[in-house]
KETI-104250 format. One line per 8 residues: number of its first residue (from 1); their letters; for each residue y, z, x of N, C-alpha, C. Coordinates in steps of 0.001 Angstrom, whole numbers, padded with zeros to 6 digits. Atoms other than C-alpha are relative to their C-alpha. Layout:
N
NUM	A	Y/Z/X/Y/Z/X/Y/Z/X; ...
//
This chain:
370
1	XXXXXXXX	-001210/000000/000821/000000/000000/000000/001259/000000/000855; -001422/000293/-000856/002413/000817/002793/000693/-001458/000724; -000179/001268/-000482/001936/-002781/004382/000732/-000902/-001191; -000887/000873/000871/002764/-004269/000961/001828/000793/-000404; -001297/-000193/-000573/005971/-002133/001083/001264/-000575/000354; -000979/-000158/-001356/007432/-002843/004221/-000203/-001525/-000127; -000429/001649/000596/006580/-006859/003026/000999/-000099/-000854; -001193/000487/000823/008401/-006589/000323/001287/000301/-000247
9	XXXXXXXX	-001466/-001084/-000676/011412/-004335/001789/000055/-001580/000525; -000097/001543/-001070/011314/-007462/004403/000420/-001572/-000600; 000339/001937/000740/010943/-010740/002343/001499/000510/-001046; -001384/-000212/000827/013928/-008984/-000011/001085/-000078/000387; -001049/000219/-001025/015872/-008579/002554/000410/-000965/000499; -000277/001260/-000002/015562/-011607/003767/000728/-001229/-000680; -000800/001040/000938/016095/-013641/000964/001433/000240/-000472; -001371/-000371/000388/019313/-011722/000068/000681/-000044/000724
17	XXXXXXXX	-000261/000052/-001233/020333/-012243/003686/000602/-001727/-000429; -000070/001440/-000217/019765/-016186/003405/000985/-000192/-001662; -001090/000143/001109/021346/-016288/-000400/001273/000390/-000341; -001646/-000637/000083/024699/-014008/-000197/001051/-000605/001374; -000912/000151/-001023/025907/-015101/003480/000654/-000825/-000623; -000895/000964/000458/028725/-017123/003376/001028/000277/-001508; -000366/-000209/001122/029493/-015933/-000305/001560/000428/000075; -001198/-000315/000057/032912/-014797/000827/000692/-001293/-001031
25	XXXXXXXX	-001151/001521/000392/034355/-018608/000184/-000032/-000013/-001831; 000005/000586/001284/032528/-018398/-003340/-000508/001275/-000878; 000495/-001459/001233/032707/-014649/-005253/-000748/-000298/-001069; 001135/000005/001132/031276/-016250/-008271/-001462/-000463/-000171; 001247/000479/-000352/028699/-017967/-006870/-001149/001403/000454; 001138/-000814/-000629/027198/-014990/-004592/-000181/000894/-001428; 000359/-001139/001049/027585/-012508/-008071/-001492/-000496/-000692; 001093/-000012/000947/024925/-014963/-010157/-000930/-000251/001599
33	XXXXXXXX	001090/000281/-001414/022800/-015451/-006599/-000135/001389/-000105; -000161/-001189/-000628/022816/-011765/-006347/-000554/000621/-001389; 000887/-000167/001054/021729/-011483/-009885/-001435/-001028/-000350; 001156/000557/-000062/019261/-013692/-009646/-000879/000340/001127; 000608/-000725/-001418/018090/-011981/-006716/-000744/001401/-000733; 000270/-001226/000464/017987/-008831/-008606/-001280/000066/-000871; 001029/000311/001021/016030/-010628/-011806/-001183/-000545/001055; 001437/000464/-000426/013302/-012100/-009271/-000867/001039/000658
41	XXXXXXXX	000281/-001147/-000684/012901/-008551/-007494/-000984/000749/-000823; 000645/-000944/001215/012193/-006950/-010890/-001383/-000620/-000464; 001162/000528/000066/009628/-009737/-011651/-001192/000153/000613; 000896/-000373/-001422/007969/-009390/-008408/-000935/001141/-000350; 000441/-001100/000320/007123/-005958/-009208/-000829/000329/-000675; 001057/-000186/000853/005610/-006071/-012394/-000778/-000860/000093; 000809/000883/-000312/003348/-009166/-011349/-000394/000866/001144; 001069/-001677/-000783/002244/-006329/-008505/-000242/000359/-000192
49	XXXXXXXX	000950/-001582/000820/001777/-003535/-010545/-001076/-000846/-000542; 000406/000496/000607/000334/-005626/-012810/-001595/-000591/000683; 001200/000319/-001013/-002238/-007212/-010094/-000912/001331/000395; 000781/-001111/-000238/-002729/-003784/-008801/-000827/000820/-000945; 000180/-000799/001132/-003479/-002621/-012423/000615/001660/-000171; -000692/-001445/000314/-001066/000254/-012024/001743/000067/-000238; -001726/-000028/000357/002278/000772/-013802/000742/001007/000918; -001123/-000906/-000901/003143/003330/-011195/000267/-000728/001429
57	XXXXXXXX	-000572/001605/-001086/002840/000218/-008412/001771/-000559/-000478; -001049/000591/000468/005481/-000882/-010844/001579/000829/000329; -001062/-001185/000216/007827/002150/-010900/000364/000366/001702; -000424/-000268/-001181/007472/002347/-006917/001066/-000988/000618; -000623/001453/-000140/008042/-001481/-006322/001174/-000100/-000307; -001400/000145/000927/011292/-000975/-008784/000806/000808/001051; -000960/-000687/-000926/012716/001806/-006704/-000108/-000400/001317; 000017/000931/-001460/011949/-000299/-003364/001113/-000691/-000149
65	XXXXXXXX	-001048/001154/000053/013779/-003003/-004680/001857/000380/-000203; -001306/-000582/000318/016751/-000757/-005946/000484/000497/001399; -000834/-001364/-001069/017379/001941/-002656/-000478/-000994/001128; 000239/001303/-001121/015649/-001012/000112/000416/-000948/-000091; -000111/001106/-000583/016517/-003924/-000549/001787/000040/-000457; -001152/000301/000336/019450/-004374/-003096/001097/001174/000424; -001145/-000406/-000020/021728/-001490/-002233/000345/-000487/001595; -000210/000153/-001256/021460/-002235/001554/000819/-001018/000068
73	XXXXXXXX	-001066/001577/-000099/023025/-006107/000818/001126/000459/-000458; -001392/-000498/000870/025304/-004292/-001602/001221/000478/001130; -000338/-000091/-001357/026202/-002699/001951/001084/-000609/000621; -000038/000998/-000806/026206/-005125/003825/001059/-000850/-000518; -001131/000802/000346/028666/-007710/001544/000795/001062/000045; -001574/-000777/000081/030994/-004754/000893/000575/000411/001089; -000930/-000160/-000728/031757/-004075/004187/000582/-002014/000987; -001139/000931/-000438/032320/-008015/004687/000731/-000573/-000597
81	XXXXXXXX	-001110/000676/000948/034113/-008760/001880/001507/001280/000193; -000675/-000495/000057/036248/-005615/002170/001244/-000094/-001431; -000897/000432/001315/039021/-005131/-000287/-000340/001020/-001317; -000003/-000779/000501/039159/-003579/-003512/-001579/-000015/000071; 001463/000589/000582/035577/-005227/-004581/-000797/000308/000716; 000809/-000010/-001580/034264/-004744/-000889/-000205/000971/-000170; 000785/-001619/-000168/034363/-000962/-000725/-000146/000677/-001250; 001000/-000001/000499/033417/-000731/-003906/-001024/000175/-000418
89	XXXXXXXX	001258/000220/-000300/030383/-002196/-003200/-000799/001046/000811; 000238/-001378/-001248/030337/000356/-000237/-000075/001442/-000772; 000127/-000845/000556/030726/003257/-002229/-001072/000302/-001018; 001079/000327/001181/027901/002053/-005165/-001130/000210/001203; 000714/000165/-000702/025829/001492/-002142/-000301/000951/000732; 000735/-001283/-000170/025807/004569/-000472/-000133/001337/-000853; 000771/-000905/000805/025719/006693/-003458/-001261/-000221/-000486; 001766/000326/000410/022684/004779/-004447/-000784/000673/001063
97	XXXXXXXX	000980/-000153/-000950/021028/005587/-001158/000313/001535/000289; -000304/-001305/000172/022580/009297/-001432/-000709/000646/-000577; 000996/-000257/001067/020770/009704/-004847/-001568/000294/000236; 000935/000312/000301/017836/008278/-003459/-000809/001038/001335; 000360/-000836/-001006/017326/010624/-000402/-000116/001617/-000430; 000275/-001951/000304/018121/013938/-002351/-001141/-000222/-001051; 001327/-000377/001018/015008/013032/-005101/-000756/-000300/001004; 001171/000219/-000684/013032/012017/-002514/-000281/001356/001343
105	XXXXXXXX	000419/-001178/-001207/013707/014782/000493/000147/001481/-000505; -001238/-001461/000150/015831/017669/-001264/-000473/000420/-001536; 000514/-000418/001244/014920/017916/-004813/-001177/000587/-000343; 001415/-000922/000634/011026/018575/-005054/000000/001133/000877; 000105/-001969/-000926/011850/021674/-002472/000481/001039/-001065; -001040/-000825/000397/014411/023284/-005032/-000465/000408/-000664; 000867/-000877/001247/011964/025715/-006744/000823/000588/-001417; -000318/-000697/000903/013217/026717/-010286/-000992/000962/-000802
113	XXXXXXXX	000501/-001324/001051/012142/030331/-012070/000433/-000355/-001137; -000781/000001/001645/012812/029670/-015747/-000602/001141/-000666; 000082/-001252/000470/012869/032428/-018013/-000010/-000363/-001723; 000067/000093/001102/011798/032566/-021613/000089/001083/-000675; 000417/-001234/000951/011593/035152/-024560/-000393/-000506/-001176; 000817/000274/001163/009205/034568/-027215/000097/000901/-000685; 000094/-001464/000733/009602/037129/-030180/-001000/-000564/-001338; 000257/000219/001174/007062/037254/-032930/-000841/001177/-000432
121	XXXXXXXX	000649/-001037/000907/005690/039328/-035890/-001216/000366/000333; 001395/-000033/-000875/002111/039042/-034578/-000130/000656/001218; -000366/-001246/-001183/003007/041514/-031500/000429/001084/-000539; -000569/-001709/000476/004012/044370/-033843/-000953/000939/000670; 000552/-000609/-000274/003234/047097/-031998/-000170/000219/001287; -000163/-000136/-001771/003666/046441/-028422/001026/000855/000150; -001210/-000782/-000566/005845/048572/-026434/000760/-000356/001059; -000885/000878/-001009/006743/046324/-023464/-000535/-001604/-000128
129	XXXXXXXX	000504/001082/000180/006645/042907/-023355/-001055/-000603/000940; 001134/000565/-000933/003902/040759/-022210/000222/-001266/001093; -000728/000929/-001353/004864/038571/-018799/-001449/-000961/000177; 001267/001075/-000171/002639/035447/-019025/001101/-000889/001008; -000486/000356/-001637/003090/033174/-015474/-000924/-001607/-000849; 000913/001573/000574/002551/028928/-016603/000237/-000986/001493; -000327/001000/-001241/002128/027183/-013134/-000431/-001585/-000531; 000238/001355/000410/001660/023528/-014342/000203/-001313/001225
137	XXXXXXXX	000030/001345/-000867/000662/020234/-011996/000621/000674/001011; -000198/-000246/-001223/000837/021755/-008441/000368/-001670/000805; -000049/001854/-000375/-000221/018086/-007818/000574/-000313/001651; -000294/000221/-001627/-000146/018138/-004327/-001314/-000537/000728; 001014/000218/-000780/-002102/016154/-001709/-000274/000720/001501; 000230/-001096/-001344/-001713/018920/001098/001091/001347/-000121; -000969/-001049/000477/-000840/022693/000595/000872/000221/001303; -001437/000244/-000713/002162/023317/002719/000916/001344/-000355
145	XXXXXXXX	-001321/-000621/000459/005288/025598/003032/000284/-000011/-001266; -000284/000053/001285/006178/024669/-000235/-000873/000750/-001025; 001125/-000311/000905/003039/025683/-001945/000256/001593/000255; -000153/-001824/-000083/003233/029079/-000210/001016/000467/-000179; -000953/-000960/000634/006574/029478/-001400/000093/000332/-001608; 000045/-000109/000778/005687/028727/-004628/-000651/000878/-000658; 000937/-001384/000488/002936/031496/-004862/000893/001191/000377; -000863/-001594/-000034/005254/034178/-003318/000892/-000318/-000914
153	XXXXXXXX	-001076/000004/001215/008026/033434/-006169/-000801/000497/-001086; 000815/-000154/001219/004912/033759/-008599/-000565/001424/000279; 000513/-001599/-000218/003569/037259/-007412/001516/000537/-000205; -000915/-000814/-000082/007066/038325/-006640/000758/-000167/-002305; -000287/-000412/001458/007531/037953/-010727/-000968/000609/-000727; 001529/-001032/000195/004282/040159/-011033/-000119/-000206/-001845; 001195/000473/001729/003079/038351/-014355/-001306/000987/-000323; 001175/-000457/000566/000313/040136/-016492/-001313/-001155/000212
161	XXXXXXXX	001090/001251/000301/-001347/036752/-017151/000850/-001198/000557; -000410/001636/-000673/-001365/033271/-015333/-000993/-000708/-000656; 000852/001223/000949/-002018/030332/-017222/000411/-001470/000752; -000366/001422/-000683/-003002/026873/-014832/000019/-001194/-000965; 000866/001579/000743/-003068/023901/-016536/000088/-001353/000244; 000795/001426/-000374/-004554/021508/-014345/000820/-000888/000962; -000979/001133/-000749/-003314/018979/-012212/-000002/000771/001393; -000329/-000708/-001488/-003716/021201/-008872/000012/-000669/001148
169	XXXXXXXX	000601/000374/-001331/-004805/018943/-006099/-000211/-001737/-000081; -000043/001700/000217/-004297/014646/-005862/-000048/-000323/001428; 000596/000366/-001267/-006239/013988/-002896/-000034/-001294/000352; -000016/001218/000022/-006659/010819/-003577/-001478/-000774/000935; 000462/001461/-001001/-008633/008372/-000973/-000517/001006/001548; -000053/-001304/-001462/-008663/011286/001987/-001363/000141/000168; 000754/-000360/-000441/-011571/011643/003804/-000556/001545/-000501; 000844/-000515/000596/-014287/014605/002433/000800/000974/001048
177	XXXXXXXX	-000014/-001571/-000856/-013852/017394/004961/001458/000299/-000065; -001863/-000878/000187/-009707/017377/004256/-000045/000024/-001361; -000238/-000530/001670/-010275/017482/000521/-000446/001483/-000010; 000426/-001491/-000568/-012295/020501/001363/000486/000691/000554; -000986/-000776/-000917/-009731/021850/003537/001118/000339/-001018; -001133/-000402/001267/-007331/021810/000916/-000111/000719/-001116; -000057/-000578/001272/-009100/023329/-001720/-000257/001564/000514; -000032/-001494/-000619/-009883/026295/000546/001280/000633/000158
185	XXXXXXXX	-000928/-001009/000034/-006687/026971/001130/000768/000207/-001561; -000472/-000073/001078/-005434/026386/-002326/-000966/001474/-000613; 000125/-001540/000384/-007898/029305/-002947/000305/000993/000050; -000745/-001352/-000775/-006692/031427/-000508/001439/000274/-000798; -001754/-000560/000733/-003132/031209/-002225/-000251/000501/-001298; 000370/-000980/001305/-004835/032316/-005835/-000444/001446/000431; 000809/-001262/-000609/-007012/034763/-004164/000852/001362/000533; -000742/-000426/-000292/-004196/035885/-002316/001093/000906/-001061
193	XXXXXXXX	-001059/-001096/001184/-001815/037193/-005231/000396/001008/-000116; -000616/-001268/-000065/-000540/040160/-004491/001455/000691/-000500; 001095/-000529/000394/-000527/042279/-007115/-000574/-001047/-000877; 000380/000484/001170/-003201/040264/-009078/000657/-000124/-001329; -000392/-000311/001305/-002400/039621/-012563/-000856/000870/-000506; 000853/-000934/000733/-003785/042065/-014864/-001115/-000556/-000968; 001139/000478/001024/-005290/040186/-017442/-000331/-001153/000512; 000924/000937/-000491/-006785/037532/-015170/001251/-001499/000205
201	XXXXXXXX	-000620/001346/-000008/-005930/033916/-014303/-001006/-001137/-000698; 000823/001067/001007/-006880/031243/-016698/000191/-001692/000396; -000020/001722/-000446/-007318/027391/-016061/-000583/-001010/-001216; 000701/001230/000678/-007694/024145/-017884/000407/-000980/001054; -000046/001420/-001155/-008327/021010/-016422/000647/-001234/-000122; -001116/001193/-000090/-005586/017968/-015993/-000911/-000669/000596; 000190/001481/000057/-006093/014179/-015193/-000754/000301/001361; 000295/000103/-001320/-006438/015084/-011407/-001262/000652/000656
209	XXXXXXXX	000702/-001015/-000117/-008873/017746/-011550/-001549/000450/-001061; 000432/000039/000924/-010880/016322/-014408/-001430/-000126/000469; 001116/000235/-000115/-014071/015564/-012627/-000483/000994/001161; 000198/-000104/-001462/-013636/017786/-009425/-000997/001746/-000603; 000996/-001474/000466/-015156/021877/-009406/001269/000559/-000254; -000874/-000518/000926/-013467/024634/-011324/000824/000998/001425; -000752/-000662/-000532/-012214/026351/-007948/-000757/001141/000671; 000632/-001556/-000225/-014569/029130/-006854/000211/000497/001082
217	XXXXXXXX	-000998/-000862/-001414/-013414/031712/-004705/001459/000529/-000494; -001039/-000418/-000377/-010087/031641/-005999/000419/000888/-000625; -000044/-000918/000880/-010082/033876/-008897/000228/-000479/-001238; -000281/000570/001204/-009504/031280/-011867/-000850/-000013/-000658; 001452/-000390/001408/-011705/031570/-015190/000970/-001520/-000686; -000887/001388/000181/-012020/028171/-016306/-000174/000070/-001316; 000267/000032/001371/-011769/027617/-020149/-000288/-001484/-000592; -000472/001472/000516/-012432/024237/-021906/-001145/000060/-001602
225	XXXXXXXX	000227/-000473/001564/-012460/024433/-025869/-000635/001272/-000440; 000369/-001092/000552/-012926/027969/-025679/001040/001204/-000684; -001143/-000784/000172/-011222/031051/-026940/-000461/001103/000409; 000423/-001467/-000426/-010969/034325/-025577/001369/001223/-000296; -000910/-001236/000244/-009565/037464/-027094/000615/001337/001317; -000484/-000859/-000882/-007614/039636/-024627/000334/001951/-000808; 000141/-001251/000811/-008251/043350/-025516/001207/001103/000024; -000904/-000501/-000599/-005756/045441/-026689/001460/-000055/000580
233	XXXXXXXX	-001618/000572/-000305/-002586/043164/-026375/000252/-000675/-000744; -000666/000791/001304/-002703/041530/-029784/000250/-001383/000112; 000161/001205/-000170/-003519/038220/-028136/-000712/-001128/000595; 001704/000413/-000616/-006192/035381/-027694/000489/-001558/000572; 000181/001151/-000677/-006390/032798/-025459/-000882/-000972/-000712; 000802/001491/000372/-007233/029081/-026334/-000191/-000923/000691; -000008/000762/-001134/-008144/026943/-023510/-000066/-001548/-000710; 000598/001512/000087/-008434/023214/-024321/-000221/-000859/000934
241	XXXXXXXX	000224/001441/-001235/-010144/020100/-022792/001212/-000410/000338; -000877/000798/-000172/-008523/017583/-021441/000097/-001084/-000880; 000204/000698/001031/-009687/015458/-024190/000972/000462/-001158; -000920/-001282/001090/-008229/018061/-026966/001308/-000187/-000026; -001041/-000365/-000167/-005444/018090/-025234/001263/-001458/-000641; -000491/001245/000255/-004346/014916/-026322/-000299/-000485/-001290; 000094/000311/001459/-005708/014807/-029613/000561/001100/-001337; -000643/-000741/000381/-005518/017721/-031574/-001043/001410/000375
249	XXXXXXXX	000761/-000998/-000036/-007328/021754/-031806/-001089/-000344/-000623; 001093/000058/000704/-010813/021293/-032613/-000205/000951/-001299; 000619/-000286/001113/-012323/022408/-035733/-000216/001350/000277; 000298/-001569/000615/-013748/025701/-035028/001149/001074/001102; -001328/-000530/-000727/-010928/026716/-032186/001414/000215/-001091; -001181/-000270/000839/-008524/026079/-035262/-000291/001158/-000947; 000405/-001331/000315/-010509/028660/-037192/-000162/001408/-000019; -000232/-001860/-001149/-010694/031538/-034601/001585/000237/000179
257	XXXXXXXX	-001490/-000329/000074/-006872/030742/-034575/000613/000763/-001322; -000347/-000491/001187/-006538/031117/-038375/-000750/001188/-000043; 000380/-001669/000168/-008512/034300/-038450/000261/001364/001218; -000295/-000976/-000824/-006973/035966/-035914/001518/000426/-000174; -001214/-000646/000603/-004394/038876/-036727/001541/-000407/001227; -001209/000065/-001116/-002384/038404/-032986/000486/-001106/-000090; -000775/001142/-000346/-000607/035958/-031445/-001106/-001003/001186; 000511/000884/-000721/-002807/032641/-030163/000772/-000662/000611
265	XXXXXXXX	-001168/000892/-000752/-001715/031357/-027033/-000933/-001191/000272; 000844/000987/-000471/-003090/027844/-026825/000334/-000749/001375; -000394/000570/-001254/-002737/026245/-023420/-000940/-001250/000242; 000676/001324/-000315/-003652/022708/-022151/000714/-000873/001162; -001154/000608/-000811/-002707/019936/-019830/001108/-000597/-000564; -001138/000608/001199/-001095/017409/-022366/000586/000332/-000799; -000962/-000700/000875/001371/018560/-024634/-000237/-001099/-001392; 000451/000204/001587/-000060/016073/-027386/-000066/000875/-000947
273	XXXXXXXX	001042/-001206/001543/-002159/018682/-029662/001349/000687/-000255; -000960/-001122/000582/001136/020354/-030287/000809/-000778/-001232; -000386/000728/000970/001947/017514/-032675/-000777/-000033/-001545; 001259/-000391/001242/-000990/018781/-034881/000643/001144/-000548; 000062/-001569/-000318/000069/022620/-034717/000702/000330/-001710; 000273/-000819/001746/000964/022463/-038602/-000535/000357/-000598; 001527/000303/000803/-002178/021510/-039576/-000447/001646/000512; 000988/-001500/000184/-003269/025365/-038566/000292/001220/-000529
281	XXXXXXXX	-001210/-000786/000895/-000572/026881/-040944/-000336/001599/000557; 000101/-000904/-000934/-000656/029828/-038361/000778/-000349/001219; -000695/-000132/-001922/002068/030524/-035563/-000674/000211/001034; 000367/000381/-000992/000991/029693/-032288/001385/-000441/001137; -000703/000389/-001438/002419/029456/-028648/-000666/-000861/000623; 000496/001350/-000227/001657/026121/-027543/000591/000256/001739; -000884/000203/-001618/002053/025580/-023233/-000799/-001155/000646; 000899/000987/-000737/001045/022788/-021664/001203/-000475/001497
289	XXXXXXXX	-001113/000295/-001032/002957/020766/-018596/-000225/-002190/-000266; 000100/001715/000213/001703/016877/-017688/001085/-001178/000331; -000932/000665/000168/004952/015509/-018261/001091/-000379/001490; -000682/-000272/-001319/006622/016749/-015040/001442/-000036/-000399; -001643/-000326/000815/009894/016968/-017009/000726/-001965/000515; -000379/001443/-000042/009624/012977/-016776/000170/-000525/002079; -000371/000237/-001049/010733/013458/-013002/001462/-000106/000635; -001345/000346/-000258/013698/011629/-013040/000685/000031/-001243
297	XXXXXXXX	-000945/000079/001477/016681/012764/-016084/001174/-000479/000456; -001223/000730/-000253/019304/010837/-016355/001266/000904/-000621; -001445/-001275/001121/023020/012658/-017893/-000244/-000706/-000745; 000246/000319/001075/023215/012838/-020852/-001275/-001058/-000774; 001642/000482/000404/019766/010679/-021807/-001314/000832/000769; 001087/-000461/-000555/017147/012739/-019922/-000432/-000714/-000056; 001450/000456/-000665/013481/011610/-018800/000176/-001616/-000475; 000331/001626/000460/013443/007550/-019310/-001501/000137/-000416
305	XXXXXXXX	001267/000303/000169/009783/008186/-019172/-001197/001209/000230; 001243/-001210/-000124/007271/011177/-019635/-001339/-000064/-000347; 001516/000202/000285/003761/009388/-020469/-000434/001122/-001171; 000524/-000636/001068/003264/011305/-023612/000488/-000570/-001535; -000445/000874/000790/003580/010511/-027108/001115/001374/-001267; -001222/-001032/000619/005833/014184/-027604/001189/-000652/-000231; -001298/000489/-000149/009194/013037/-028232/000679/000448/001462; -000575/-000180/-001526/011371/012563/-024861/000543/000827/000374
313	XXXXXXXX	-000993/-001387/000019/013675/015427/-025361/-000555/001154/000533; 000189/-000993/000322/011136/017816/-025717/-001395/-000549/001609; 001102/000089/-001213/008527/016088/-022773/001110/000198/001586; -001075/-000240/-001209/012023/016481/-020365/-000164/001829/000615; 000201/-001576/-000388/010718/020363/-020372/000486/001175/-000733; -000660/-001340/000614/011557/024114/-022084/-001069/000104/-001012; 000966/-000490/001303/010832/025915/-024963/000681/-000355/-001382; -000040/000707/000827/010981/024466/-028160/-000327/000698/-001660
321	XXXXXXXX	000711/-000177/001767/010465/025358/-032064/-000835/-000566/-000787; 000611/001340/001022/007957/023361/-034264/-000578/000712/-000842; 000053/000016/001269/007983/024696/-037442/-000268/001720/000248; 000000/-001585/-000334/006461/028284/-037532/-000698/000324/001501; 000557/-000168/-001359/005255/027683/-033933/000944/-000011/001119; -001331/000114/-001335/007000/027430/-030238/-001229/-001157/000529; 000729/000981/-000886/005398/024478/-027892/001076/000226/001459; -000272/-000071/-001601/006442/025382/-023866/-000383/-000981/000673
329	XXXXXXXX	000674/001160/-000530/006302/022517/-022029/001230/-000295/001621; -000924/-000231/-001502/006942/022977/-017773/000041/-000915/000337; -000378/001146/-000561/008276/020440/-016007/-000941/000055/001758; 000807/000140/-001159/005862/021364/-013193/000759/000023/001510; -000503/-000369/-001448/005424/021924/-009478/000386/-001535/000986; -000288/001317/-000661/004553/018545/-007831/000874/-001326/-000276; -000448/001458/000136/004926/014942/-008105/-001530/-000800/-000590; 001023/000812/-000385/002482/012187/-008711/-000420/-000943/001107
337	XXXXXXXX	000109/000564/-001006/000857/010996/-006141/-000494/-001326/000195; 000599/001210/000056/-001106/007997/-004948/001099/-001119/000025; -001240/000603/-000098/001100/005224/-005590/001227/-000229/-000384; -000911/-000360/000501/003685/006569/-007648/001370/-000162/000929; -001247/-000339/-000825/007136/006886/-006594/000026/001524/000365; 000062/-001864/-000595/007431/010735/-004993/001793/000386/000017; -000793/-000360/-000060/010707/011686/-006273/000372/001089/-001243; -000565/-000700/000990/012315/013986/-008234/001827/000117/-000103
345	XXXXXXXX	-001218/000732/-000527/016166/013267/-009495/000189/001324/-001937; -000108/-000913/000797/017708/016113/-011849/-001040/000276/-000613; 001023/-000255/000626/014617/017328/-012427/-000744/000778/000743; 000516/-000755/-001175/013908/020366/-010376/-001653/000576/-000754; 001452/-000283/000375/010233/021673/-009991/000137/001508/-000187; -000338/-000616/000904/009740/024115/-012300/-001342/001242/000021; 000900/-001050/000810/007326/027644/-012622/001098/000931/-000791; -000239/-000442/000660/007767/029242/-015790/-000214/001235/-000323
353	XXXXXXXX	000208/-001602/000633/007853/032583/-017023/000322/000486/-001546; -000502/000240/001727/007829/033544/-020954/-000345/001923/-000295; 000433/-001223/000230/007978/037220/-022117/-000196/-000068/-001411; 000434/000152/001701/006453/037999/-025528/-000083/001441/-000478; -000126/-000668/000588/007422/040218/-027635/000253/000387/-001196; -000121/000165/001476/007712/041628/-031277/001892/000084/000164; -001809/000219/-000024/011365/041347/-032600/000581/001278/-000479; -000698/-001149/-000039/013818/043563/-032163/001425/-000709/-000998
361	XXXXXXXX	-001099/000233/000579/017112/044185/-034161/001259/-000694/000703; -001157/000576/-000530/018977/042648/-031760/-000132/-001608/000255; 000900/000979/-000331/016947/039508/-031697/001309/-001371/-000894; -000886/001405/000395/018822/035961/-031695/-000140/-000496/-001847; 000587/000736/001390/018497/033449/-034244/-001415/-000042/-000395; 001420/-000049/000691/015771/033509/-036866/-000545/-001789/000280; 001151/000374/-000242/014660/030379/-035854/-000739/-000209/001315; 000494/-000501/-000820/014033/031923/-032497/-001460/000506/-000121
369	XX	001000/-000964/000554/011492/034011/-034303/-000716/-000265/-001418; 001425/-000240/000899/008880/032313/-036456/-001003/000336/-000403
//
């Protein structure tokens, strides 16, 4: 993949080299050469992805062509045209390549803690609230500095309960004995946790992690379409597939939900099934991740694109209302890997934290508290 790249960085360059020179004598000429440069770039791309059979070929190829080829000419004419138009060009051109260095070097470092408060009737009776920990899509192909800062931020908010869901490890293509190297230490950083959570660490399994082992060693209890009552805290865990997760709560998981007096926390990778969550005319805390908070939000429009079929608003990340339920949905740790683009662009990586509790008289809006 890198060879086709650094071809098509090259051959772009080129051609925008051989089509703009000279363009001083004829501004209107180099503008449609320069758009037609742009429209054959974009083509290019999706006839790659498209070959490669991967739309994220497409999405890399696109940002090649944007921060490699075209802002560099953009460059390049604006400092020889000079003038108003010239710098400009110069200014478009290195904020593009400004942009494109802080999602790519500076952004997926900038760990965000987010902070929630869940209040509902179904917790009557607690006396402190309950500190649930949602690490979502680690999605890393080598643990790292980063990773270990991301576990000390997660102990140092000494959660009761940690809920994974999935996506830990995108090895990809890597030789056997470094996939193995990686998952050892990815244990060591669960294992590690200091202090443990109290009521355990729970896992479901994402896209990346869908065929691999559940982790042993590290201390995760894996769940898939099960439920498990937590004793004593007025609340039951619902693990779902990865299948589930995308369709809706199975049949007898929606059952153990409806007959249960607490508060069901369902957790998954995809944030689909939360488009069902009427159908179990029973409040529920919905958490999933997947989305990665799209990656890249634009102002004012957030995520162009979050691969789900949640609405965009609500796949851009947070916590949310849907009807007498909440749906949490983290914008996650990593990236996607493989041949994706590896950036992140207002869209910092995200562990969550949600406290749950019954409602107090001082408690926001009622439809805070369904």
């Amino acid at each position: 993949m890198l060879v086709v790249l650094a071809l098509f960085d090259l051959l772009g360059l080129v051609a925008g080299f051989l089509l703009l020179r000279g363009g001083e004598r004829a501004p209107g000429r180099e503008l449609l050469r320069g758009f037609g440069l742009a429209a054959t770039l974009v083509a290019a791309c999706v006839v790659l992805g498209k070959l490669h059979w991967s739309d994220f070929v497409i999405l890399r190829l696109l940002c090649h062509a944007l921060f490699c080829v075209l802002a560099p000419l953009a460059l390049w004419r604006g400092l020889v045209h000079r003038g108003v138009v010239g710098w400009s060009l110069v200014l478009v051109a290195l904020a593009a390549e400004g942009c494109y260095v802080w999602a790519r070097r500076i952004e997926p470092q900038r760990l965000e803690v987010t902070h929630h408060r869940v209040e509902s009737e179904r917790l009557a009776g607690r006396t402190r609230a309950l500190r649930v920990a949602v690490l979502a899509d680690l999605q890393t192909d080598r643990i790292g500095p980063f990773e270990e800062r991301v576990f000390a931020a997660l102990a140092a908010e000494r959660p009761d309960l940690l809920l994974v869901t999935g996506d830990l490890l995108q090895t990809g293509s890597r030789p056997l004995d470094e996939v193995l190297l990686e998952r050892r230490r990815l244990n060591e950083l669960f294992a590690r946790l200091d202090p443990p959570p109290r009521l355990g660490m729970w896992f479901v399994k994402g896209d990346c992690d869908a065929r691999g082992d559940v982790f042993p060693g590290s201390g995760l209890r894996y769940l898939e379409d099960q439920a498990v009552v937590l004793e004593g805290e007025g609340v039951q865990l619902v693990g779902l597939s990865l299948g589930a997760s995308r369709r809706s709560v199975p049949a007898e998981l929606a059952a153990r939900i409806r007959a249960f007096e607490g508060l069901s926390l369902v957790f998954a990778h995809a944030p689909d099934f939360a488009l069902t969550l009427g159908e179990l005319d029973t409040p529920v805390l919905a958490l999933a991740g997947h989305t990665h908070g799209g990656q890249v939000q634009l102002p004012w429009f957030g995520p162009p694109l979050v691969l789900s079929n949640i609405p965009r608003e609500i796949g851009g990340g947070g916590l949310f209302s849907l009807g007498a339920s909440w749906l949490c949905v983290s914008r996650g740790i990593g990236m996607e890997r493989n041949h994706a683009p590896r950036i992140r662009f207002l869209c910092r990586p995200e562990l969550t934290l949600l406290e749950l509790a019954p409602p107090t008289e001082e408690s926001a809006a009622p439809s805070s508290r369904p």
